[in-house]
C-alpha positions in Angstrom: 53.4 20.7 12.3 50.4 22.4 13.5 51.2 26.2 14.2 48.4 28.8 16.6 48.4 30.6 13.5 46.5 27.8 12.1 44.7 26.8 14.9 43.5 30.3 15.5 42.2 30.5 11.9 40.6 27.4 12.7 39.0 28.0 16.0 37.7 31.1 14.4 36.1 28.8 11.1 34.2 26.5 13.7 33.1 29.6 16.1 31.7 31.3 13.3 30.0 27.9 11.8 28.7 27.7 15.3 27.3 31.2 15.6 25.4 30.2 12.6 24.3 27.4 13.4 23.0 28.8 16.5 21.2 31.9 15.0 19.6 29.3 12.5 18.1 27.5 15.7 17.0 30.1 17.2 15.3 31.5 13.9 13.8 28.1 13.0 13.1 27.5 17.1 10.4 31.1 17.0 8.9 29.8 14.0 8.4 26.0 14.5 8.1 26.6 18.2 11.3 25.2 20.2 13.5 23.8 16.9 16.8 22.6 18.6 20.2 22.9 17.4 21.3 19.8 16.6 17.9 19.0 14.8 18.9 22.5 12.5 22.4 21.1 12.2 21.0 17.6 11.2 18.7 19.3 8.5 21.7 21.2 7.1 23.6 18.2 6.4 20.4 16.6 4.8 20.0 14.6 7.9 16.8 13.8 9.7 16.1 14.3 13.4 14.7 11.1 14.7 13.6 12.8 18.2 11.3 15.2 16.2 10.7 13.7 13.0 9.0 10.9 11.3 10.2 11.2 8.3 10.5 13.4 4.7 8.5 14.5 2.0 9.7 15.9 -0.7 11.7 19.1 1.3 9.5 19.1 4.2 10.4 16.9 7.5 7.0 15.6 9.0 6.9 16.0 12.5 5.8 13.1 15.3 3.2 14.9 16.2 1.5 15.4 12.9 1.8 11.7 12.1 0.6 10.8 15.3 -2.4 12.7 15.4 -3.4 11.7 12.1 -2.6 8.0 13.0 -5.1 8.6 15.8 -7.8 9.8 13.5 -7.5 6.6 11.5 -8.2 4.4 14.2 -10.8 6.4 15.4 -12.5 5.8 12.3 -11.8 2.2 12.8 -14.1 2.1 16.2 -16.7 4.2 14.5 -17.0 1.3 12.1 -16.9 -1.3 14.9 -13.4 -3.1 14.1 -11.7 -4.6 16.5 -8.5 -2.6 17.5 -6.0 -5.1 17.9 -2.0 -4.6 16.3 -2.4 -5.3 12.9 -5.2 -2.4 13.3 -3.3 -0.3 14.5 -0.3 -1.2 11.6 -2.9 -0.5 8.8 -3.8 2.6 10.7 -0.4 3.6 10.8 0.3 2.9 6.6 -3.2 4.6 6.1 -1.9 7.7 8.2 1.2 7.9 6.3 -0.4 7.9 3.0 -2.4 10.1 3.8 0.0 12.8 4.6 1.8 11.9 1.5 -1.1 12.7 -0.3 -2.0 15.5 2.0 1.3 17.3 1.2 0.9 16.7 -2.9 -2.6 17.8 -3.4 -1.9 21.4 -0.6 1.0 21.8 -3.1 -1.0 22.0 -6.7 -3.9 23.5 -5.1 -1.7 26.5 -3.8 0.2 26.4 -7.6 -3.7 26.1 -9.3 -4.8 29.1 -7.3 -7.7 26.9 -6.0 -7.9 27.5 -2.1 -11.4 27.8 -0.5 -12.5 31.5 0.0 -15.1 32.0 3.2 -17.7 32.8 1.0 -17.2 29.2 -0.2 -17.4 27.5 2.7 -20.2 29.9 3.9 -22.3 29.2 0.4 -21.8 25.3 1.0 -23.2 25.2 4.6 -26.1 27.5 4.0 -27.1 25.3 0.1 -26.1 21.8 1.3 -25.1 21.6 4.8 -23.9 17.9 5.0 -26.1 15.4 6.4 -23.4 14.8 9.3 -23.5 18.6 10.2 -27.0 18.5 10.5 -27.1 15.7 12.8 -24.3 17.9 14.7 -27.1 20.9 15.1 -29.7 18.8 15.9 -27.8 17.2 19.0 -27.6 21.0 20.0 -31.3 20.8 20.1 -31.1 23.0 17.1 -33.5 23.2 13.7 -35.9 20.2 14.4 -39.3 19.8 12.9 -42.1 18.1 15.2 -41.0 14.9 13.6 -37.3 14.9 14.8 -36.1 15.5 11.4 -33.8 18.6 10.2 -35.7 21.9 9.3 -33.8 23.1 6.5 -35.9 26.1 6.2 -35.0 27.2 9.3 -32.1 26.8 9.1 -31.4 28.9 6.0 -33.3 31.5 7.4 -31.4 31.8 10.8 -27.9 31.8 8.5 -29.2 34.9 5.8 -30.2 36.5 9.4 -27.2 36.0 11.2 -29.3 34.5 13.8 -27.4 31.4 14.4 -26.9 30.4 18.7 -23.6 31.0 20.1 -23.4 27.6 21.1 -22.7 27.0 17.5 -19.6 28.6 17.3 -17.1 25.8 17.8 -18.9 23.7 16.0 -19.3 26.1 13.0 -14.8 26.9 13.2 -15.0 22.8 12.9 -17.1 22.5 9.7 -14.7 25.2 8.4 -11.4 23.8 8.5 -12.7 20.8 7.1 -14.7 21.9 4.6 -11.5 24.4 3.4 -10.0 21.1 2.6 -12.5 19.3 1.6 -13.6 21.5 -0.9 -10.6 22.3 -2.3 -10.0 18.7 -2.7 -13.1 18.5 -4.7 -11.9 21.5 -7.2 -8.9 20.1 -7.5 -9.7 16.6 -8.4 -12.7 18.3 -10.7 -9.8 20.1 -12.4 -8.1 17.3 -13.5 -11.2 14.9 -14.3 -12.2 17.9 -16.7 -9.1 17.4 -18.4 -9.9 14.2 -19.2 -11.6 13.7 -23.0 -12.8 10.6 -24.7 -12.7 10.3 -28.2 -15.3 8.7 -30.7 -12.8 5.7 -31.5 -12.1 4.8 -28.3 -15.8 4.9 -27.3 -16.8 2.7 -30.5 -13.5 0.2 -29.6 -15.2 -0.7 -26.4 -18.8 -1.2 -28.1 -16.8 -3.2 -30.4 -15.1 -5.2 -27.5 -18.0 -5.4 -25.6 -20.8 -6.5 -28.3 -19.1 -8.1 -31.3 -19.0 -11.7 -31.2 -16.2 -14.0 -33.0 -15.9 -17.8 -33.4 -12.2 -18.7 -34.0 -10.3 -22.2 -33.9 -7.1 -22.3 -31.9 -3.8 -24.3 -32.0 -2.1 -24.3 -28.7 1.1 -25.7 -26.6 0.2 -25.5 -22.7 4.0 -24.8 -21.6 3.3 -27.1 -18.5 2.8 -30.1 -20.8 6.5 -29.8 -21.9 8.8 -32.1 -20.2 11.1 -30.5 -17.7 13.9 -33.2 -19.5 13.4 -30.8 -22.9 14.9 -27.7 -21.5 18.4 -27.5 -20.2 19.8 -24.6 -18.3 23.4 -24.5 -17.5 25.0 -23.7 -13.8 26.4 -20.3 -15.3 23.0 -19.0 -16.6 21.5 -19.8 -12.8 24.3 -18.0 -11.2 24.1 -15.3 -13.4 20.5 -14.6 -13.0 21.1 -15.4 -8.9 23.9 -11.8 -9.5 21.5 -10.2 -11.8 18.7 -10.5 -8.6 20.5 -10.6 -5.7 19.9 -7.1 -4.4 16.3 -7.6 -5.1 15.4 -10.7 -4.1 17.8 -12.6 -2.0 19.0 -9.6 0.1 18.0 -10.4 4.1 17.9 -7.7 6.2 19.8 -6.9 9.5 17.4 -9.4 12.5 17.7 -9.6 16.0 17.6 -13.4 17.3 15.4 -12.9 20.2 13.9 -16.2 22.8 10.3 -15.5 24.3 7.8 -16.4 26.4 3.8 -16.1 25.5 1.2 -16.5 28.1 -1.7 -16.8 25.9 -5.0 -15.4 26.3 -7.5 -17.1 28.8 -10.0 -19.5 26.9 -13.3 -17.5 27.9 -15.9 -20.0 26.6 -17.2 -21.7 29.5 -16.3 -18.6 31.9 -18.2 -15.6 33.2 -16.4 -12.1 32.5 -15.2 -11.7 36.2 -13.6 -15.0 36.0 -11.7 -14.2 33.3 -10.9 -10.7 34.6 -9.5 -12.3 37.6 -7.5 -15.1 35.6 -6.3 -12.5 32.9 -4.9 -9.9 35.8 -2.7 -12.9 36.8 -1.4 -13.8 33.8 -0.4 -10.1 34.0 1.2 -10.1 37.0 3.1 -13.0 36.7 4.6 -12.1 33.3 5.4 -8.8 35.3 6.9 -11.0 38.2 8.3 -12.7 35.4 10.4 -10.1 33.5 11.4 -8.2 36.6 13.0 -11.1 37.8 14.6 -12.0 34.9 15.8 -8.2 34.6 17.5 -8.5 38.0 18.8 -12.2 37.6 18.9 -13.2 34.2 16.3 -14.9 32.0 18.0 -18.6 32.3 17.7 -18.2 36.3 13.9 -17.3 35.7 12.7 -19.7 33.2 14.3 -22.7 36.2 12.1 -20.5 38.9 9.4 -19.6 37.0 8.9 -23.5 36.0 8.6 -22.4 32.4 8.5 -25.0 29.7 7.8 -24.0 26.5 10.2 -21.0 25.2 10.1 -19.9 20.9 12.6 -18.6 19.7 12.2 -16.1 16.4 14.5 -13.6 14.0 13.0 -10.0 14.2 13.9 -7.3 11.3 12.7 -3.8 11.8 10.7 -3.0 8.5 6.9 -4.0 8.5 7.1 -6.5 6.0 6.5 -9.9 6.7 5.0 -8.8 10.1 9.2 -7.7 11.3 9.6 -11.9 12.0 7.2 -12.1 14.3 4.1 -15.2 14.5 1.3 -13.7 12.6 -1.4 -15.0 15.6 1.4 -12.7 17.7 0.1 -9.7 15.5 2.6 -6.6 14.9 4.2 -5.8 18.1 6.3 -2.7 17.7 7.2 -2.7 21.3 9.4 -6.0 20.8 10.7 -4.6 17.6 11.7 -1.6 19.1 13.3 -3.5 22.2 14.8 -5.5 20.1 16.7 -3.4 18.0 17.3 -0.3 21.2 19.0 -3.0 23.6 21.5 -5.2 24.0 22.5 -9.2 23.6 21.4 -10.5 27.4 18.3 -7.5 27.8 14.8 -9.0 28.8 12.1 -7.0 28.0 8.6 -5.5 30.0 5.8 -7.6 29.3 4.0 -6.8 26.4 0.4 -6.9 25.2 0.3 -9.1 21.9 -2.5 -9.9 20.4 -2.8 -13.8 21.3 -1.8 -13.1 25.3 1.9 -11.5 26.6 4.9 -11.8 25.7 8.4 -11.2 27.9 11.1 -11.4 25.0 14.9 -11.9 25.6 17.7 -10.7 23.5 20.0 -13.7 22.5 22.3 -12.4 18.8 22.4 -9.7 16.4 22.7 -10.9 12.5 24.2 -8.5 10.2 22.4 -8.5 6.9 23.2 -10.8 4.2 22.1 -12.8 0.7 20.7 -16.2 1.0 23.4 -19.0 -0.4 22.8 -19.5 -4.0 22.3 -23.5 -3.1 19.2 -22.8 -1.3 17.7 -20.9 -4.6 19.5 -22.9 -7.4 16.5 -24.7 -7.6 14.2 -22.1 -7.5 15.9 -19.8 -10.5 16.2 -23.2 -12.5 12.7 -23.7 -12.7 12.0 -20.2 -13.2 14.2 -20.5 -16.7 13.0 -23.4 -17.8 9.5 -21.9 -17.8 10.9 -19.1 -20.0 12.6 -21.5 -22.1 9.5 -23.7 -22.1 7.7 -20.5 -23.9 10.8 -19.9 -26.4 10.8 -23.8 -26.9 6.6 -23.8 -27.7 7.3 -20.9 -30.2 9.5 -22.3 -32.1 7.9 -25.6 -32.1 4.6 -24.0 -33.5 6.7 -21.7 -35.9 8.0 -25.0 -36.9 4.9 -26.3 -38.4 2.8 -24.9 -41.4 0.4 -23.8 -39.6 -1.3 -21.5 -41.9 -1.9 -24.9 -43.7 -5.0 -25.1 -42.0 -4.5 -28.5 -41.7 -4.4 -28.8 -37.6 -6.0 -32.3 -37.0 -2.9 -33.8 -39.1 -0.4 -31.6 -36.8 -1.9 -32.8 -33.4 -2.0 -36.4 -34.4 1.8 -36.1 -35.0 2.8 -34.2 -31.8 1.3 -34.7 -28.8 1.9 -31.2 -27.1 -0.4 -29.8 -29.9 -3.6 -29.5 -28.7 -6.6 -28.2 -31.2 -9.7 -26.3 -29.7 -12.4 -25.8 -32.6 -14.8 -22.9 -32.6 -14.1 -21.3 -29.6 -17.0 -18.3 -29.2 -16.8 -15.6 -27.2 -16.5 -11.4 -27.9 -13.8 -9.6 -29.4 -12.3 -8.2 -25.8 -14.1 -11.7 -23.7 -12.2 -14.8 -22.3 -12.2 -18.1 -24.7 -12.1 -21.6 -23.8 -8.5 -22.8 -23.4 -6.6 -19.3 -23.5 -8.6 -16.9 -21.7 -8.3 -13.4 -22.7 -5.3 -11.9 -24.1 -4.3 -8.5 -25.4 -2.7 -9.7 -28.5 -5.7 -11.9 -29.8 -7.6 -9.0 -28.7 -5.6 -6.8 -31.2 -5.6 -9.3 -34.3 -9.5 -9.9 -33.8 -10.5 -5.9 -33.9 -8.7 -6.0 -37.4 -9.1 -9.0 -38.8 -10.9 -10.7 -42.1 -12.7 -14.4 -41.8 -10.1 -17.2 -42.2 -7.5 -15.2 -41.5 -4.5 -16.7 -39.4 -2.8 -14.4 -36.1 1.0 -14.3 -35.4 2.4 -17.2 -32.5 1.1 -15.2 -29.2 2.8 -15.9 -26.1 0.6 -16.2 -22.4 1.8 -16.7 -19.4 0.2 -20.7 -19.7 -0.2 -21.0 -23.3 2.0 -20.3 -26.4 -1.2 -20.4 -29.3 -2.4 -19.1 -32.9 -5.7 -18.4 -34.2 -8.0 -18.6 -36.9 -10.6 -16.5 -36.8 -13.6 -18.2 -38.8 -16.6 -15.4 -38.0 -17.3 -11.8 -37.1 -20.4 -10.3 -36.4 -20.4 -7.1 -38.6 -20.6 -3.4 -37.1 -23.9 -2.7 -36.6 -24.1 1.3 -37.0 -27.4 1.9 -36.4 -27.6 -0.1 -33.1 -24.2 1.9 -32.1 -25.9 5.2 -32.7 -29.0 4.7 -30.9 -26.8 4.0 -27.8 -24.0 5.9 -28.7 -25.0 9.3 -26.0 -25.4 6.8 -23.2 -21.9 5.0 -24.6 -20.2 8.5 -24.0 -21.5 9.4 -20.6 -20.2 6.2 -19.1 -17.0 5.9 -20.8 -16.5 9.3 -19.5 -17.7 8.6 -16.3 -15.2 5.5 -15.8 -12.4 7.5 -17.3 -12.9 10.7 -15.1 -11.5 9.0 -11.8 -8.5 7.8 -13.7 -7.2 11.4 -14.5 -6.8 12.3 -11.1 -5.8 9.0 -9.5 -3.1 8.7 -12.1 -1.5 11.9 -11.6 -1.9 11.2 -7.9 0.0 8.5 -8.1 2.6 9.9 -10.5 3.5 12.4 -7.4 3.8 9.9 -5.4 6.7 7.6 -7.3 8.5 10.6 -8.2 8.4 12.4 -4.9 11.7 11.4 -2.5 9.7 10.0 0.3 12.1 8.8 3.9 9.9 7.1 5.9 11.2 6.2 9.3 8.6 5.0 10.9 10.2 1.6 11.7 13.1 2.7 13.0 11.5 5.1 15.8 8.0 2.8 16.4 
């Protein structure tokens, strides 16, 4: 039995984790600007505040704001490059934006532990040296530092910067250029920093000469695994299930959907029409979709599909992620709205109209499905065939390992088994594609060391299962490779640079915990 003792040490536990809780807020509130309590609260418990919050990076929560803004600057871009902004626009400005504050957050991160943050001496050397060709454009729309011809005076320029003589009218535009060139160039430091890390060594600039300019003639005994019958391989019901456990998590999981029925006026056929026609015709279509869904809010959406005379009605399973455009008809485009709708009502709800990108569309909430794995009987067949094109390799290798091979006699071998197929002086370079096989990295690997008539190991491909002989190699020729050899360097390093910094880049980013929930609040 509960005694006061205990519920006033209680009541004085909870009062006290209030107290804290509140102090917290109020601390986090005069720093972040207006923090609430249960968003602190949330945050304690490694929760994430959906109201303020698009998601996490690492330890740091990434505000709606922050996302949004930067969404905004993608698809600003997007008009400056004339693309039409339609929803799938405004999707691939929404992944672009989100990547880009991934990225934004890793690089701020190793620039503040590399030391490498732009000073204003910097920023102030860059402008005055090489002002950008978009900041001079900037100052010339001022009416500032044109030559007779229209074209920017640099000389001018320079000298009005050394002077301190530059217009106050340039002042905002000047605190612009600076915050972005204190990120731009210490963007530029930082990836320099880890390009310079990069080295390339004389063997691995000689193995691409090698690849590149040594020719080989080799003949080649192959199995083309789609030649063997399907009859050969036999994979038993266990095996299929098994696999179907092994990737059911993976690839059979279906995600929670919302069955939904809709409506789609589509989009006025403007070709024979002049624009205030089609003004006139498209501002009907919108207010009788309005007409539509309001009275379909107030009745119900049966009652206004008999009124409304409506005929055709499409009926489609929405899931709240982006892939697969959440359900919806790709010519409907990525309409969040409906998502969202969706997934924040009710069984019965009808929703506004909404703008897709074919017309608009008045959606009606008919079932919610919980999330589930397809039946195993709708992908027996699929896994089947997927093993017997495993087996179909294992079966080719053994078939060739079979055979004396290294005989040399190959004619003899194909006349007695007609999956054998024999391709006879097959040229190309040591790293190139050759007739039949294409390029492989093992064959690639037994050419670079090996002698004339010498035989490879059975190499597996995703088509063939083959061996080689290699009948010719062009020898080394040092002299040629030395004449070329500084040029060799400077673009092997040049190629390789990049890949420093875009590797570790991308390292960050699939170690980093990264919650993205995007979906589940647009």
């Amino acid at each position: 039995m509960l005694s006061m003792s205990k519920l006033r040490d209680n009541s004085k536990w909870v009062l006290w984790t209030l107290l804290f809780f509140f102090v917290a807020s109020m601390t986090v509130g005069g720093l972040v600007g207006g923090a609430n309590i249960l968003g602190t609260i949330q945050s304690f418990f490694g929760k994430i505040d959906k109201t303020l919050y698009v998601g996490k990076i690492g330890d740091e929560s990434i505000p709606i704001s922050y996302y949004l803004n930067e969404r905004q600057i993608q698809l600003n871009r997007f008009r400056q490059q004339g693309r039409k902004i339609d929803s799938r626009a405004e999707q691939n400005a929404s992944d672009f934006a989100w990547n880009n504050i991934i990225e934004r957050k890793i690089k701020d991160k190793k620039i503040d532990e590399l030391n490498l943050k732009v000073q204003p001496d910097e920023v102030y050397n860059f402008l005055l040296l090489s002002p950008p060709i978009a900041f001079q454009n900037n100052l010339k729309e001022l009416g500032l530092f044109t030559n007779d011809e229209g074209n920017f005076d640099l000389d001018t320029y320079q000298y009005a910067v050394r002077n301190g003589n530059l217009p106050d009218t340039t002042r905002s535009l000047l605190l612009i250029w600076e915050n972005y060139l204190k990120t731009f160039l210490a963007d530029r430091k930082l990836q320099s920093f880890f390009n310079n890390l990069n080295s390339i060594s004389d063997y691995e600039i000689m193995n691409d000469y090698k690849l590149s300019n040594i020719n080989c003639s080799l003949d080649l005994l192959n199995i083309k695994v789609n030649d063997i019958n399907d009859s050969l391989i036999i994979i038993g019901e266990n095996e299929i299930i098994d696999k179907y456990n092994e990737d059911k998590d993976e690839k059979y999981k279906n995600p929670e959907s919302i069955t939904v029925q809709y409506i789609l006026w589509e989009n006025i056929d403007s070709t024979d029409l002049d624009s205030t026609q089609v003004i006139d015709m498209q501002d009907s279509l919108l207010q009788l979709s309005i007409d539509f869904s309001s009275d379909a809010q107030i009745t119900s959406f049966q009652e206004a599909i008999v009124d409304y005379n409506i005929e055709k009605i499409d009926t489609v399973k929405i899931t709240e992620d982006f892939k697969n455009n959440s359900g919806l008809p790709f010519q409907i485009g990525s309409v969040r709205q409906a998502v969202r709708f969706s997934f924040d009502n009710n069984i019965g709800d009808t929703s506004d109209s909404f703008q897709t990108d074919n017309g608009l569309a008045v959606f009606n909430i008919i079932g919610k499905n919980k999330s589930y794995y397809t039946e195993f009987e709708e992908v027996k067949g699929s896994i089947e065939r997927s093993l017997k094109r495993e087996r179909k390799q294992d079966y080719a290798f053994e078939l060739l390992n079979n055979t004396e091979f290294k005989s040399g006699e190959w004619e003899k071998l194909v006349e007695n088994n007609n999956l054998l197929n024999y391709t006879k002086e097959a040229k190309s370079t040591i790293g190139g594609s050759f007739q039949t096989i294409g390029r492989n990295n093992s064959l690639i690997n037994f050419l670079n060391s090996a002698t004339a008539n010498e035989f490879s190991d059975i190499i597996k491909s995703s088509s063939n299962v083959f061996v080689a002989k290699l009948l010719s190699k062009d020898e080394f020729n040092e002299e040629n490779y030395q004449l070329i050899l500084d040029s060799l360097r400077t673009e092997s390093t040049k190629r390789a640079r990049n890949k420093v910094y875009n590797q570790w880049l991308n390292n960050e980013k699939d170690n980093m915990e990264i919650i993205d929930l995007r979906s589940k609040i647009f």
